[in-house]
Residue, then its C-alpha position, 0 to 999 in steps of 0.5 A: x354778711x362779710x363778717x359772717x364768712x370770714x368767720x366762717x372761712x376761719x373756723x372751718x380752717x381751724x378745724x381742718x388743721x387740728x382734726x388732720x393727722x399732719x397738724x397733731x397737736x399738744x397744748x399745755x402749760x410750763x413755769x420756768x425760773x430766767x436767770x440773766x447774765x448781763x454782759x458789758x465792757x467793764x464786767x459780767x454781773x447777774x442782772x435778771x431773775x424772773x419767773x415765767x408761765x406760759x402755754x405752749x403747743x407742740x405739733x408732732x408731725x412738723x417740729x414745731x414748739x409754739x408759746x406765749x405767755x407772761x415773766x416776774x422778777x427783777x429785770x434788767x435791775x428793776x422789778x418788771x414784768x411782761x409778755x414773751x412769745x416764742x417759737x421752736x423747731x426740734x432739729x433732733x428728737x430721740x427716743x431713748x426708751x418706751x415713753x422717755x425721749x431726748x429732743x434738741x433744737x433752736x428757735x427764737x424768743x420776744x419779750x416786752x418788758x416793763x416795770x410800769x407802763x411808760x417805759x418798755x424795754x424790747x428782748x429778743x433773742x435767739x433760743x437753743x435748747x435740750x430737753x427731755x419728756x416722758x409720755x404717760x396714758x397712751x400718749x396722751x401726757x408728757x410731762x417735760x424738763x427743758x433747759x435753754x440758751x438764749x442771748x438777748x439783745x435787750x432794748x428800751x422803746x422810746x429812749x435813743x439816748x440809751x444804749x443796748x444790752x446783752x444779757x445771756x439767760x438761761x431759762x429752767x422751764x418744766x411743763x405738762x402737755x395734753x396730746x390730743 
């Protein structure tokens, strides 16, 4: 009986933050291309290409841009992959003609990282970026380029006797959203 009314509470919570016109929403998917510069005393070296695809949801009336999703490539010099989440807040947002705007903000990003399940390396990281989106179908389509500047502090979970890194990533991400 108990289950029955958490689940009722939640889906009636659910439904109430997406059909009101303050929680507006768009969902949809982007691929990017991580390239990482790895920063240490002796020297600079690029250290990681990755892939990634990732949903997002974008709310209108607060700035907020919200997504998971998972990375490919050669991280921190091994093949690896993982799972990254991030969180963004648009601090500028101009429309620069019709259907073409600008926006620009900051956030935060997560990652777990690993090249086989026994060792896991922690990303996190701050997240600035600038992108630009065209709105298609009476809003109902955005189609969106956004380039990012994230330092990472990169750590291996279970292994004291490692130190930390640094890398600097500079995530190409291009994406398609629904705006319902």
């Amino acid at each position: 009986m108990k289950h029955n009314i958490k689940s009722l509470l939640i889906s009636t919570a659910i439904i109430f933050l997406f059909s009101n016109n303050i929680f507006s929403l768009g969902a949809g998917i982007q691929f990017g291309g991580i390239p990482g510069l790895l920063i240490n005393q002796e020297e600079i070296s690029l250290e990681n290409i990755s892939v990634n695809i990732t949903g997002t949801f974008r709310m209108e009336r607060l700035p907020l841009t919200l997504g998971s999703g998972l990375e490919f490539g050669k991280i921190n010099s091994d093949s690896g992959y993982g799972m990254s989440i991030f969180a963004d807040y648009r601090a500028l947002d101009l429309q620069l003609k019709n259907t073409w705007s600008f926006y620009s903000g900051f956030g935060t990003s997560l990652k777990f990282l690993t090249n086989d399940f026994d060792k896991w390396t922690l990303a996190a990281g701050a997240r600035f970026f600038a992108a630009t989106s065209w709105l298609f179908y009476d809003g109902y389509i955005e189609l969106y380029l956004q380039q990012n500047l994230v330092p990472t502090y990169l750590k291996a979970l279970g292994n004291s006797e490692k130190e930390a890194d640094f890398i600097l990533c500079l995530p190409l991400e291009a994406g398609i959203r629904f705006h319902f």
